[in-house]
Backbone as numpy.savetxt, mean C-alpha at the origin, in Angstrom:
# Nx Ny Nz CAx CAy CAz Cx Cy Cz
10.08 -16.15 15.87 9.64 -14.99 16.63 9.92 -13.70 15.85
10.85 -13.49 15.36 11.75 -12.53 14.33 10.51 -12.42 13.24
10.30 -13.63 12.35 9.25 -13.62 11.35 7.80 -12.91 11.94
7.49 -12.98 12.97 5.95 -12.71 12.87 6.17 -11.24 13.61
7.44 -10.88 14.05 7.39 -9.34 14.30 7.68 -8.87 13.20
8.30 -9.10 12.31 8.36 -8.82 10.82 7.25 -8.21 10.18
6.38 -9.63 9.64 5.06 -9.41 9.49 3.84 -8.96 9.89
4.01 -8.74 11.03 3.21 -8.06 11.87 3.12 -6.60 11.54
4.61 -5.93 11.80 5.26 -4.32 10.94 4.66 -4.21 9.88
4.89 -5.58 8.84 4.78 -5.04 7.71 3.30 -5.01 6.88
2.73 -5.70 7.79 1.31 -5.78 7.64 0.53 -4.63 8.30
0.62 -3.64 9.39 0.24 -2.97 9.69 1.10 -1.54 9.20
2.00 -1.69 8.45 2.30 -0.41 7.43 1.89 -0.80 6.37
0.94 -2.07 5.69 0.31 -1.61 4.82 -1.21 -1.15 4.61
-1.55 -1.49 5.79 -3.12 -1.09 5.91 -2.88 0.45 6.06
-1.92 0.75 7.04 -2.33 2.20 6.40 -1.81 2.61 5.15
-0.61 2.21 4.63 -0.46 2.95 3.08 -1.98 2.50 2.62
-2.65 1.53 2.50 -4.10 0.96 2.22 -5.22 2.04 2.37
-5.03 2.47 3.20 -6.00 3.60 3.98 -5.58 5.09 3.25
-4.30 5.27 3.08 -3.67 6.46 2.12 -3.99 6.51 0.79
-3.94 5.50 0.50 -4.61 5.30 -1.52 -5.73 5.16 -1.44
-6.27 4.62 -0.51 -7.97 4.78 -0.46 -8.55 6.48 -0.61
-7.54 7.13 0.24 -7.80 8.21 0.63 -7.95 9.16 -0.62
-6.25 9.02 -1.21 -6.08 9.78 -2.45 -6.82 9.28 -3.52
-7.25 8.34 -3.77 -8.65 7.96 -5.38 -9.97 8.52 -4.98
-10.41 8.21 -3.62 -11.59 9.12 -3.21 -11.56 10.89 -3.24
-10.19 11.22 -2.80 -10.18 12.41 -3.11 -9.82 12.86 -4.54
-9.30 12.02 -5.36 -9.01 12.55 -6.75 -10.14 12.48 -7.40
-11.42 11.28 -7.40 -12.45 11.10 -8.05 -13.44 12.33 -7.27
-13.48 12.96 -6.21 -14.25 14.11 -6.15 -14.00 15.40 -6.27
-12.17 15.52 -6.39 -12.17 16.35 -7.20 -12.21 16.91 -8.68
-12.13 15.55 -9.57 -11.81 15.54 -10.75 -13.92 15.53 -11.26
-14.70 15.35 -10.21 -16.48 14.85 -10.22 -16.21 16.61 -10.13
-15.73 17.55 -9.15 -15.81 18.77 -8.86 -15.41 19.82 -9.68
-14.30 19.59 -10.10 -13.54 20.08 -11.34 -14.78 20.35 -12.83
-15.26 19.28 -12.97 -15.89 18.71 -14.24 -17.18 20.06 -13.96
-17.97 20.08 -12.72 -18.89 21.07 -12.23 -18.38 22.28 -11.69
-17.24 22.91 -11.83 -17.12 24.24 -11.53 -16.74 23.95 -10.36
-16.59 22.83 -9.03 -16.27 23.75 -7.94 -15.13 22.87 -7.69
-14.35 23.50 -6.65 -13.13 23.30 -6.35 -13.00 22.89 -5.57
-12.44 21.13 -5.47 -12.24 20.36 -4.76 -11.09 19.93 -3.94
-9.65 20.80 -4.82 -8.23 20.86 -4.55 -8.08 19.64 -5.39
-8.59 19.66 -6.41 -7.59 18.76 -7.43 -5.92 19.19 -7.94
-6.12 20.31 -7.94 -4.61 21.30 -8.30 -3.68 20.78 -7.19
-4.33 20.67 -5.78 -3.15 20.18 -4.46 -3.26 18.57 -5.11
-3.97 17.93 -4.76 -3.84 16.56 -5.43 -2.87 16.11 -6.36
-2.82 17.28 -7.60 -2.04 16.69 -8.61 -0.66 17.16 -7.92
-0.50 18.13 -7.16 1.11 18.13 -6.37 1.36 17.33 -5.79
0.40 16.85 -5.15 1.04 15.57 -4.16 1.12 14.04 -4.96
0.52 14.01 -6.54 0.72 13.27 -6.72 2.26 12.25 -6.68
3.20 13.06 -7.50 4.09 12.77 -7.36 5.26 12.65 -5.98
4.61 13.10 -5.10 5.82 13.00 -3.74 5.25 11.95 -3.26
3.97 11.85 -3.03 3.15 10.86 -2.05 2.03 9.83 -2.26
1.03 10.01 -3.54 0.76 8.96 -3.65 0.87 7.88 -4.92
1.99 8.25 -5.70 2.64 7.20 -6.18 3.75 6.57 -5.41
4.70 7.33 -4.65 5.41 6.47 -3.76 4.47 5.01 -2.86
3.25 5.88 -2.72 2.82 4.90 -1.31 1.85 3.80 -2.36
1.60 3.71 -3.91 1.45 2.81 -4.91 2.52 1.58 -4.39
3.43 2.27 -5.01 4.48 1.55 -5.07 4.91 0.82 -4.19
4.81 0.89 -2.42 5.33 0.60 -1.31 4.12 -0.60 -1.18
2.43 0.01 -1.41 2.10 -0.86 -1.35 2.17 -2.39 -2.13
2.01 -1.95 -3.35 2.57 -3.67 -3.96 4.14 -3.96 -3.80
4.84 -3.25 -3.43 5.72 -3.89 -2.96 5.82 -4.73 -1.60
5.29 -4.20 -1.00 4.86 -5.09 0.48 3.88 -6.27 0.31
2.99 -6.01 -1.13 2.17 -7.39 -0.84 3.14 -8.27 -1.38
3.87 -7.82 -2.13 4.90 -9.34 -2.71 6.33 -9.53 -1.95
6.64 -8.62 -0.90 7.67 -8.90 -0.55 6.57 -10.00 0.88
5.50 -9.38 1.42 4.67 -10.14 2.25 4.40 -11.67 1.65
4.06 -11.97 0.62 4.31 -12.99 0.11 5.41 -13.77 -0.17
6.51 -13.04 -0.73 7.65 -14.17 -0.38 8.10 -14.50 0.85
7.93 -13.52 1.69 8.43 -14.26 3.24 7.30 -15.47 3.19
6.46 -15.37 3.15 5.47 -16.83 3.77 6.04 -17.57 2.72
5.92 -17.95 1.60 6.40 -18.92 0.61 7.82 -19.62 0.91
8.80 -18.63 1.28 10.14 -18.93 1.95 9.91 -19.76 3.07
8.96 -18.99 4.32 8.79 -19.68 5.61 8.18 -20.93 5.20
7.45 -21.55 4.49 6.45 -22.49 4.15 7.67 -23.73 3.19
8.59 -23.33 2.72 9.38 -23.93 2.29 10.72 -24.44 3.28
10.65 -24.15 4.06 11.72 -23.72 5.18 11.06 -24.92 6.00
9.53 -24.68 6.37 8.90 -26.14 7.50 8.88 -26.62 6.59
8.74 -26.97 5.64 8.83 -28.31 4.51 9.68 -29.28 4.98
10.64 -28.34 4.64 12.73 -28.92 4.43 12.81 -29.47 5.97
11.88 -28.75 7.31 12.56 -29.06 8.35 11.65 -30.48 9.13
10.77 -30.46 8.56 9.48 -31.41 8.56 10.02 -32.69 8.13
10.66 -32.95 6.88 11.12 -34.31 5.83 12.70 -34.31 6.09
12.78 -34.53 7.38 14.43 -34.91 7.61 15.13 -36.09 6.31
């Protein structure tokens, strides 16, 4: 019960960090498309936030897909062991 409220959390904090990096490459590729043509897209705010917010939320995300993955690999090893008395 513990495990799938777990995963549950941690699966729905990554769709949105998911939704946040989606956010920031769409906004960096039209500002950097805007930049290139003269108009101003707030690439300058972009590159500030790069560093507070969307490399942290890089990072959180592959960290959650592999920490999301070792819980199941663990759990899956766990009914193995409890399966083959």
């Amino acid at each position: 019960m513990m495990k799938e409220t777990l995963l549950t959390w941690l699966n729905r904090l990554l769709m949105a960090d998911v939704f946040l990096v989606f956010f920031g490459f769409f906004w960096f590729a039209a500002a950097v498309i805007g930049k290139s043509v003269g108009i101003s897209l707030g690439f300058d705010l972009w590159y500030q936030l790069w560093q507070p917010l969307f490399n942290p939320a890089i990072a959180i995300l592959f960290l959650g897909a592999i920490l999301s993955w070792l819980i199941n690999k663990i759990s899956q090893t766990l009914d193995k062991s409890q399966s083959n008395p």
